[in-house]
One Martini backbone bead per residue (centre of mass of N, CA, C, O) as a GRO file, in nm:
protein
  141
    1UNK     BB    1   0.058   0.062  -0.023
    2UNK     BB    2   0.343   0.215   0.093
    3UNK     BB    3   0.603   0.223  -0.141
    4UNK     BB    4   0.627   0.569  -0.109
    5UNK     BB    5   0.811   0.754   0.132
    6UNK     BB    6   0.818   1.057   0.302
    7UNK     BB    7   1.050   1.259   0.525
    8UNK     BB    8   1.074   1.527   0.670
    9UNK     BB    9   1.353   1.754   0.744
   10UNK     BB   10   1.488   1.908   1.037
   11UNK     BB   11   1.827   1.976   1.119
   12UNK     BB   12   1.793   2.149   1.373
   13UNK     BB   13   1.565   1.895   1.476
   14UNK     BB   14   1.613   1.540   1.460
   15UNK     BB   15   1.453   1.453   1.739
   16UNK     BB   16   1.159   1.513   1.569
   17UNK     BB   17   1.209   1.270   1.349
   18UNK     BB   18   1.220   1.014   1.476
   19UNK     BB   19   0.926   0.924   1.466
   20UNK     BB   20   0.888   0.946   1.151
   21UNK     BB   21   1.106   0.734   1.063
   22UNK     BB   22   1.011   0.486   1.273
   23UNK     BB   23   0.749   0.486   1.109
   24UNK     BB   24   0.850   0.438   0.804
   25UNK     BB   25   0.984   0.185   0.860
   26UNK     BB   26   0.751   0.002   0.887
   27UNK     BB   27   0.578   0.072   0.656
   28UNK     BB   28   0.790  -0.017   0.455
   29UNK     BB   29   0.844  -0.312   0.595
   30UNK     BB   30   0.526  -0.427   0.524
   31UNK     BB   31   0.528  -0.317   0.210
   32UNK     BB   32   0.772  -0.259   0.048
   33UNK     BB   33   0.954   0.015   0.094
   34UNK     BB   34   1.062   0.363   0.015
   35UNK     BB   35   1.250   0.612   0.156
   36UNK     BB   36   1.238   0.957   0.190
   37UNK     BB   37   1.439   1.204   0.256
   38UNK     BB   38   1.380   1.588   0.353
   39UNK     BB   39   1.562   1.921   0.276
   40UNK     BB   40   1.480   2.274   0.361
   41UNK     BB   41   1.623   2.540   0.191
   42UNK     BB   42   1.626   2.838   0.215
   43UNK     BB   43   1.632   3.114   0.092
   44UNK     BB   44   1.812   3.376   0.011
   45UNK     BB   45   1.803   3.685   0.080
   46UNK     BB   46   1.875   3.992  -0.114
   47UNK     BB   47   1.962   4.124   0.144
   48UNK     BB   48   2.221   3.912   0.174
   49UNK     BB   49   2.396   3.834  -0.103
   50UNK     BB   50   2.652   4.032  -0.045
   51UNK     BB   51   2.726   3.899   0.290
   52UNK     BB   52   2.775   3.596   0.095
   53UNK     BB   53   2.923   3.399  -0.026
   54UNK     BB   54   2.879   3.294  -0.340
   55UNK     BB   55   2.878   2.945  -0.226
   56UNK     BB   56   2.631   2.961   0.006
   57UNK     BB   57   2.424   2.752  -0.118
   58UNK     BB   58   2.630   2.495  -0.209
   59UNK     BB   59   2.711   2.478   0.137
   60UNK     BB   60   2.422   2.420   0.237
   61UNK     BB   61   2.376   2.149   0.056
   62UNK     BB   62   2.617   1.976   0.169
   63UNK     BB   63   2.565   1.969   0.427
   64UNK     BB   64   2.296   1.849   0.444
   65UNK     BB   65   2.371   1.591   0.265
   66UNK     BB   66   2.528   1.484   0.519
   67UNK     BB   67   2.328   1.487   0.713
   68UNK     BB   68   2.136   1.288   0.589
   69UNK     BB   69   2.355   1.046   0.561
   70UNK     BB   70   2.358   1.008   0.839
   71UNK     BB   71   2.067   0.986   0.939
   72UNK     BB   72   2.013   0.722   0.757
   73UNK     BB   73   2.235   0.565   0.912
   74UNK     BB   74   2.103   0.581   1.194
   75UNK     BB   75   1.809   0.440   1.108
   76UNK     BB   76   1.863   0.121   1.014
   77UNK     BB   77   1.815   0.134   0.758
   78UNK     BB   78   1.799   0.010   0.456
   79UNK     BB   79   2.016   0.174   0.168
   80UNK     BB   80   1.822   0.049  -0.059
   81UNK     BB   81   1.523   0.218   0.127
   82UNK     BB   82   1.724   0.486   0.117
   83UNK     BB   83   1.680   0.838   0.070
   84UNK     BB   84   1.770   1.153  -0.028
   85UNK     BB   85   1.682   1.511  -0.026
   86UNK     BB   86   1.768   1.865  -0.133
   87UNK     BB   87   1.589   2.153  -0.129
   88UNK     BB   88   1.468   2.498  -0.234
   89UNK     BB   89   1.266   2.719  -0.029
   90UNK     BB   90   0.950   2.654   0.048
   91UNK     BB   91   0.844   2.406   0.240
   92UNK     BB   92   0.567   2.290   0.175
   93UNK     BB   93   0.604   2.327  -0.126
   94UNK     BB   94   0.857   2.109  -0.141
   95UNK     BB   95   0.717   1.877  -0.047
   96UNK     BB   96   0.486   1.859  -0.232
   97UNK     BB   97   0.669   1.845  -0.483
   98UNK     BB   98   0.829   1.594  -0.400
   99UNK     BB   99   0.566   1.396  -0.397
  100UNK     BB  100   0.524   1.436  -0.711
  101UNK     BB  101   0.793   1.358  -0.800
  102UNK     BB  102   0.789   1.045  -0.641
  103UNK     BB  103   0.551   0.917  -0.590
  104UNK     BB  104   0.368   0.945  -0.338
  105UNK     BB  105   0.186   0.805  -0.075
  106UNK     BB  106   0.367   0.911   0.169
  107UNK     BB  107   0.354   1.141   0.427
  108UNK     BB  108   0.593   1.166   0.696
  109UNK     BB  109   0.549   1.384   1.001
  110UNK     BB  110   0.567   1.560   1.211
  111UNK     BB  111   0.440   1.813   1.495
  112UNK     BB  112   0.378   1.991   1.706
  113UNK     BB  113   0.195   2.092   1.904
  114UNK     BB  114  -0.081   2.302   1.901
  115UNK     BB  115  -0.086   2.646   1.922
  116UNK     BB  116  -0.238   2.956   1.931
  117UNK     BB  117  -0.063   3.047   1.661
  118UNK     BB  118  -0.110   2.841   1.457
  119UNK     BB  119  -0.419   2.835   1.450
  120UNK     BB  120  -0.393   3.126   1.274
  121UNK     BB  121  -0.080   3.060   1.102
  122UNK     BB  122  -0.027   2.791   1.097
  123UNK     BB  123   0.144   2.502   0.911
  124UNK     BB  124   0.350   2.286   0.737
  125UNK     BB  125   0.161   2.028   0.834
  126UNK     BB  126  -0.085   2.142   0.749
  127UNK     BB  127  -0.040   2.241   0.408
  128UNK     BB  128   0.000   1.964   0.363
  129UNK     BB  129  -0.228   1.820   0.446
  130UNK     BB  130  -0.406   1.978   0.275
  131UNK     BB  131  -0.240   1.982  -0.042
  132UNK     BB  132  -0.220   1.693  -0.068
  133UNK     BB  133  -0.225   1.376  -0.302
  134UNK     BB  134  -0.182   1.249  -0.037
  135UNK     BB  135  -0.079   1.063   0.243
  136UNK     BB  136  -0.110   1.219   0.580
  137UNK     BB  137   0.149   1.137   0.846
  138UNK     BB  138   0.111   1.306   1.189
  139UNK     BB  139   0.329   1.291   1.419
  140UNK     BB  140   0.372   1.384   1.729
  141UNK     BB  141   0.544   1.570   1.992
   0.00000   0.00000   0.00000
């Protein structure tokens, strides 16, 4: 059923992701499928591109992709059925284009329990909910 498995990280707060791998892991090994890990990087704002190497963007790039392969290793899953990829942009906007993207079946994302200003404000994981073309499995945190 779940055969393309999405699992969105912010690499800022690994520990945050760790119940969406360990869910992502099992859901995948149950159906015989395959995950991908994403972090999405902001843009560089353009009054401060002047203020920042030349190539700060693919620096930032391969930090995340290396975070991204240890994050992977350290996951237990067998390397033939995780990968990673790194995307720059809005959050929301990037797991969206990436689940259609690898054809995910599922997105499996954390979230933080919910506060007042979310209520009001959304969250990437509420975006991601709402307009997201497969299912979205939110593990609470």
């Amino acid at each position: 059923m779940f055969k393309s498995i999405l699992v969105p990280i912010d690499l800022a707060d690994t520990d945050l992701a760790k119940p969406a791998i360990a869910t992502a892991a099992t859901l995948s090994q149950n159906w015989g499928g395959s995950i991908r890990l994403l972090n999405v990087l902001p843009m560089t704002p353009v009054m401060l591109a002047e203020y920042v190497p030349a190539d700060f963007d693919e620096q930032q790039r391969q930090t995340s992709e290396e975070a991204l392969a240890i994050v992977a290793r350290e996951s237990g899953i067998d390397a033939s059925h995780i990968s990673s990829v790194v995307r720059q942009g809005g959050i929301y906007h990037e797991i969206l284009e990436e689940a259609v993207h690898m054809k995910a079946d599922l997105i499996v994302m954390t979230s933080h329990r919910p506060a007042m200003r979310t209520y009001f404000l959304g969250s990437n994981a509420g975006h991601v909910v709402r307009y997201a073309k497969c299912s979205v499995l939110v593990v609470r945190h």
